[in-house]
C-alpha positions in Angstrom: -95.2 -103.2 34.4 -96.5 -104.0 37.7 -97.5 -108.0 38.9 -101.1 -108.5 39.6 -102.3 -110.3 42.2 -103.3 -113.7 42.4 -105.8 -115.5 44.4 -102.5 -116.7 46.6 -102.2 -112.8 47.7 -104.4 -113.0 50.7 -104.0 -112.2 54.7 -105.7 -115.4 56.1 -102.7 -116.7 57.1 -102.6 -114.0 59.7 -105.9 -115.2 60.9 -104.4 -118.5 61.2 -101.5 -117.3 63.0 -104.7 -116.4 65.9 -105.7 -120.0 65.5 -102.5 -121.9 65.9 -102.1 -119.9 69.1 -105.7 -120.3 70.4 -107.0 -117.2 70.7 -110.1 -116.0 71.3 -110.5 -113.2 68.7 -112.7 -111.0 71.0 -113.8 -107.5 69.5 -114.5 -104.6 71.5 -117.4 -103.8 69.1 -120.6 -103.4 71.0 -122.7 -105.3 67.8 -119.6 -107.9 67.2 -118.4 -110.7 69.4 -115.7 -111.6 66.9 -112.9 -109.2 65.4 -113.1 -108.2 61.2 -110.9 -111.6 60.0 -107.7 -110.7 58.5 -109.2 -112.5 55.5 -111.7 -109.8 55.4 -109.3 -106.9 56.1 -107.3 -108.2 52.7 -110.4 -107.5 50.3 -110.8 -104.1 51.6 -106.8 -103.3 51.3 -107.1 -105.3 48.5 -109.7 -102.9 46.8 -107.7 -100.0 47.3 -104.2 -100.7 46.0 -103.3 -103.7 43.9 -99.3 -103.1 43.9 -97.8 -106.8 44.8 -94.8 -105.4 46.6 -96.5 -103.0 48.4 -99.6 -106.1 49.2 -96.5 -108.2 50.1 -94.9 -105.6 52.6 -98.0 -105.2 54.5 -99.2 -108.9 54.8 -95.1 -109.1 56.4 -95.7 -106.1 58.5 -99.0 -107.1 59.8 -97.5 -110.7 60.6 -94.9 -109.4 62.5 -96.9 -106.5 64.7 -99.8 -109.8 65.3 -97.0 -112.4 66.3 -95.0 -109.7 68.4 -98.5 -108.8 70.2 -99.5 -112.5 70.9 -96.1 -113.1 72.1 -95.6 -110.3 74.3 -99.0 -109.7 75.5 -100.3 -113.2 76.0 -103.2 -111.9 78.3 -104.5 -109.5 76.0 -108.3 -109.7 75.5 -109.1 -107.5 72.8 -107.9 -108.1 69.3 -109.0 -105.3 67.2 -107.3 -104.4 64.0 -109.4 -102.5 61.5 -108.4 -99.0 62.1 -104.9 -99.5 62.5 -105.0 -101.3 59.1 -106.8 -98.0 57.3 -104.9 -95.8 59.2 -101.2 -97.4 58.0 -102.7 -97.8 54.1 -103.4 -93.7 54.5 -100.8 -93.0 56.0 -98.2 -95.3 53.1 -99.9 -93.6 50.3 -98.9 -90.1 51.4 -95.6 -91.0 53.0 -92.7 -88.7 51.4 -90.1 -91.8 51.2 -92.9 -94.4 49.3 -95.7 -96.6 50.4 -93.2 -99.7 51.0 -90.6 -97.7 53.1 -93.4 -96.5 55.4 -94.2 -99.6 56.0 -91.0 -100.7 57.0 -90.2 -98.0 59.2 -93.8 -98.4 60.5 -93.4 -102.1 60.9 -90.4 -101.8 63.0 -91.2 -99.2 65.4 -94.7 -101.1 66.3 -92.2 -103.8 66.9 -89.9 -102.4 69.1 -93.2 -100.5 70.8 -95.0 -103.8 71.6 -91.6 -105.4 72.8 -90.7 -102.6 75.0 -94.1 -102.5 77.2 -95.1 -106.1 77.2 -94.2 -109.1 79.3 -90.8 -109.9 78.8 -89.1 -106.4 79.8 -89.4 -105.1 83.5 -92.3 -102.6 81.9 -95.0 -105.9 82.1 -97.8 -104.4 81.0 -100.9 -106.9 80.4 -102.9 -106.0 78.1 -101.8 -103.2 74.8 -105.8 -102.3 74.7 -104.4 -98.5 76.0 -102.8 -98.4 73.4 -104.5 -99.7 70.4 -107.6 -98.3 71.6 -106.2 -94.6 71.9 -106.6 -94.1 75.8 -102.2 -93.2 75.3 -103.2 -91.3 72.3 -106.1 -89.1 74.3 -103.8 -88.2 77.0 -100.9 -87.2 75.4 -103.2 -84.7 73.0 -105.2 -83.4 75.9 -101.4 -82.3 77.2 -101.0 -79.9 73.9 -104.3 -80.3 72.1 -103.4 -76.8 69.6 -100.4 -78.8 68.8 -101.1 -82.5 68.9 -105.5 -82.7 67.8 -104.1 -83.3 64.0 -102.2 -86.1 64.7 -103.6 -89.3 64.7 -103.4 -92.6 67.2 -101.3 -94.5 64.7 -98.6 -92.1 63.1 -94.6 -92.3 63.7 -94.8 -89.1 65.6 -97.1 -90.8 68.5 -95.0 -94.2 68.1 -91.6 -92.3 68.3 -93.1 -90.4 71.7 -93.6 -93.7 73.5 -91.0 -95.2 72.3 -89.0 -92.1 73.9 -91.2 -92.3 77.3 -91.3 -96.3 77.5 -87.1 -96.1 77.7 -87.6 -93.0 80.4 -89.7 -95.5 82.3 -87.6 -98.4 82.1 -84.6 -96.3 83.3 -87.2 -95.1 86.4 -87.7 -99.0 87.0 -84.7 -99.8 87.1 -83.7 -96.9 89.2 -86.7 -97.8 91.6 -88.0 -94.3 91.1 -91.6 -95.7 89.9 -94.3 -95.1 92.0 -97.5 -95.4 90.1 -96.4 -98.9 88.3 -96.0 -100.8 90.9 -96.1 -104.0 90.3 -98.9 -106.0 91.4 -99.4 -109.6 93.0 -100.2 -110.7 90.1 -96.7 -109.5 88.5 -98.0 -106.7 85.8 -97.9 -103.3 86.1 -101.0 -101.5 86.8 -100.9 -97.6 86.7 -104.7 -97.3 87.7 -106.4 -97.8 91.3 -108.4 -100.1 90.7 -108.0 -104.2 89.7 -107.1 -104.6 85.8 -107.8 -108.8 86.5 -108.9 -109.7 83.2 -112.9 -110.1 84.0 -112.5 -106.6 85.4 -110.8 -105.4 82.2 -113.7 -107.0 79.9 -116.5 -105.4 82.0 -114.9 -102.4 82.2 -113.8 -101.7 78.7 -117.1 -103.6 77.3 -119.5 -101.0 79.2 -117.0 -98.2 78.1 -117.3 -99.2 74.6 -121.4 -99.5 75.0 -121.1 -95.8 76.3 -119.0 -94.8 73.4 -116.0 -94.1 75.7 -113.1 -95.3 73.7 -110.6 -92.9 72.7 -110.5 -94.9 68.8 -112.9 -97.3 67.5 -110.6 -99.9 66.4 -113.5 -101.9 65.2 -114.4 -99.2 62.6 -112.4 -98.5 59.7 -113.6 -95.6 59.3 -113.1 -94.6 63.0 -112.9 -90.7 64.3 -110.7 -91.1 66.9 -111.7 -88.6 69.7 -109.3 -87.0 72.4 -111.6 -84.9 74.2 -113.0 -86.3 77.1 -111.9 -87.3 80.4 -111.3 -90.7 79.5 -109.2 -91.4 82.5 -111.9 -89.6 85.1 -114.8 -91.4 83.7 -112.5 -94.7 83.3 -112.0 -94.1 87.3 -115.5 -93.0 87.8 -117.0 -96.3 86.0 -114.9 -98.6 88.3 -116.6 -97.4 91.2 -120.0 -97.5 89.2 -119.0 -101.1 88.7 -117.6 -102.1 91.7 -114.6 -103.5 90.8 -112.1 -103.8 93.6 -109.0 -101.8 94.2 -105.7 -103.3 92.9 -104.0 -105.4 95.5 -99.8 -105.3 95.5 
């Protein structure tokens, strides 16, 4: 017979993890200031499976995917988590080798994902909102959209293709064979035209999200993540619009 859960069997301790690290929990959502709380996310995994190991795997997997983020991308503005969550519970439920090995396997590819591109490996990215926010996702569809529009932002078939093309890129840096990631003054990489400072990143991807230009809700559970648009023309396109300054090196 399976355990039940108890009151003890809930994610704010995530939310806390946030906290202790003083971060602003800023959500891209145009009506929302504030990301959904972890505490929140619980009651809707919560009402949808009550298996304590499986409960117990996620609330470990989530930790590790927050602390690996806040660690590695320290800069990061944008905190979103909600359709990542739903998308990993749909995706465990279906997953040939079980819910809890899913997870795992999920768990530690995000991991390794997060680690590869963020601040502490030559790749210095600042910011994973590309990422989590599907603009990587988009692009690599629009490249073979009859063979790539089914699968979503989130599955191990997207994470296993950057995980492939972030070691192709290291091996470029440290080969000296990148052009378009140069890094800039401010010692990230940048692989737009235009300054990614981080009041130019929050206007930007603020009036973006106002326009319903991002690639995948994150806010929204229930997202439909889109790939076609020119995300990256209109990205370039709103810059200009906005004025924001070319990237200095």
């Amino acid at each position: 017979m399976k355990q039940e859960l108890t009151p003890t069997h809930t994610f704010q301790f995530i939310d806390e993890i946030f906290a202790q690290q003083s971060v602003n929990m800023l959500s891209l959502n145009p009506q929302k200031r504030l990301i959904t709380s972890f505490a929140e996310l619980g009651n809707f995994i919560t009402e949808q499976n009550t298996d304590i190991e499986f409960i117990t795997t996620l609330q470990e997997t989530l930790k590790s995917i927050v602390y690996t983020q806040l660690q590695n991308f320290p800069e990061n503005i944008f905190w979103d988590f909600d359709f990542l969550v739903s998308s990993m519970l749909r995706q465990a439920v279906v997953a040939d080798e079980g819910a809890v090995a899913f997870l795992k396997v999920f768990g530690k590819k995000m991991v390794l994902l997060i680690e590869m591109f963020g601040n502490k490996t030559q790749m210095r990215f600042r910011y994973v909102h590309d990422f989590m926010y599907g603009f990587d996702w988009a692009r690599w569809v629009q490249k073979e959209p009859q063979n790539r529009a089914h699968i979503e932002p989130f599955s191990l078939v997207f994470l296993d293709y950057l995980l492939v093309k972030g070691k192709e890129l290291l091996q470029r840096i440290s080969h000296g064979q990148i052009i378009s990631y140069k890094l800039c003054e401010t010692g990230y990489r940048n692989p737009f035209t235009f300054s990614r400072e981080p009041e130019d990143e929050y206007r930007l991807l603020t009036y973006l999200a106002e326009e319903q230009l991002i690639p995948v809700a994150v806010w929204n559970w229930n997202a439909s993540p889109v790939w076609n648009k020119p995300f990256q023309e209109m990205r370039q396109q709103l810059a200009l619009k906005l004025n924001i300054q070319p990237q200095r090196h």
